[in-house]
C-alpha positions in Angstrom: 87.0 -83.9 19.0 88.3 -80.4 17.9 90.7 -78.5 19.7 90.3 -75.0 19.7 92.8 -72.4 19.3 92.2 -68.2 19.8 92.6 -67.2 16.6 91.4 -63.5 17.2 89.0 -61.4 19.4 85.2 -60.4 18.2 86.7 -57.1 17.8 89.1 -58.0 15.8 86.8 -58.7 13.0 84.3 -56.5 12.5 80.9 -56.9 10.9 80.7 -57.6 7.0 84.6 -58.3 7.6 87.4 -61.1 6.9 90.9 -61.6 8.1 93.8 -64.0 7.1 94.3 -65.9 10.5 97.2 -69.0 11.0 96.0 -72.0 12.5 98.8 -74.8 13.1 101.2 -73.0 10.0 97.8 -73.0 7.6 96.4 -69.9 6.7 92.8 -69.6 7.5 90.2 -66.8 6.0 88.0 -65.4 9.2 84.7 -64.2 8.3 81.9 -62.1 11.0 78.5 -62.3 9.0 75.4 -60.8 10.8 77.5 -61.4 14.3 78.3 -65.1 13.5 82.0 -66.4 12.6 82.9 -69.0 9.7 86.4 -70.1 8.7 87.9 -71.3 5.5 90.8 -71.8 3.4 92.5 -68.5 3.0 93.9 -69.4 -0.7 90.7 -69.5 -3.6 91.4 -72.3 -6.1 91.6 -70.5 -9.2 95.1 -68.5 -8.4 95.8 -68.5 -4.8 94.2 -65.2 -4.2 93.7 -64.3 -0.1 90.3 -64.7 0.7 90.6 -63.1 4.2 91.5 -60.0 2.1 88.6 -60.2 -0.2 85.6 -57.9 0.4 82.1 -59.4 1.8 78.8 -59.0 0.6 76.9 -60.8 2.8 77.6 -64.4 3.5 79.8 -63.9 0.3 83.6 -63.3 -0.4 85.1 -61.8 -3.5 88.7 -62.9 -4.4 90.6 -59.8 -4.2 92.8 -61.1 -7.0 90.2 -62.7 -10.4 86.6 -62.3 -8.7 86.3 -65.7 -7.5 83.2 -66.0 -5.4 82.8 -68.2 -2.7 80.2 -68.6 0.0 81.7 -68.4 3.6 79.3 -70.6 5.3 80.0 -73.5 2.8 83.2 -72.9 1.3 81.8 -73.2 -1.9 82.4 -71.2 -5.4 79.2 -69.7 -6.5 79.4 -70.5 -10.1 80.8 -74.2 -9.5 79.4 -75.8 -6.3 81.9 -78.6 -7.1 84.9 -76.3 -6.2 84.7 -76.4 -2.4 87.3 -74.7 0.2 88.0 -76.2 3.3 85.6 -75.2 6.4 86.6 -75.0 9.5 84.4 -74.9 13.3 84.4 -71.9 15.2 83.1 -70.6 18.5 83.1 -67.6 20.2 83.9 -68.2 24.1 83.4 -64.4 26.1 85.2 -62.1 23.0 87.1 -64.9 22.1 87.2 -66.6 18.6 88.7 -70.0 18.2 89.1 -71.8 15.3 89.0 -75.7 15.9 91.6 -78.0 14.3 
């Protein structure tokens, strides 16, 4: 069973949006696509970049650092489904977003 943790408020991320988020001393990239929250690793594979930085196009992030692409709802790079980020569980509880552990 997960344990949740408020990570940030609905407002806090708007629409079409990330933000970096720390979880338990990881950092954690928070996405809002079409109303609905995903989490992932904050750091992309290739360099490190910070994903909750990048800019969205859709269900996608764009490593503001080389171009990486990765798909927030499966953590995984769009030219190389093998290279997967972490994913993490969220719900939204009132205005509340929690990131489970």
């Amino acid at each position: 069973m997960s344990n949740f943790i408020k990570v940030a408020t609905v407002a806090d991320v708007p629409e079409g949006a990330g933000k970096t988020v720390e979880v338990a001393g990881k950092q954690i990239a928070l996405f809002n696509v079409g109303g609905k929250f995903y989490a992932i690793d904050s750091a992309c594979k290739h360099r490190g970049g910070p994903l909750g930085e990048g800019e969205v196009d859709g269900s996608t992030v764009i490593c503001p650092w080389h171009g990486w692409e990765y798909d927030v709802t499966t953590g995984a790079n769009l030219d190389d489904a093998s290279v997967k980020l972490g994913c993490y569980p969220v719900k939204v509880e009132n205005a509340d977003v929690m990131i489970g552990t």
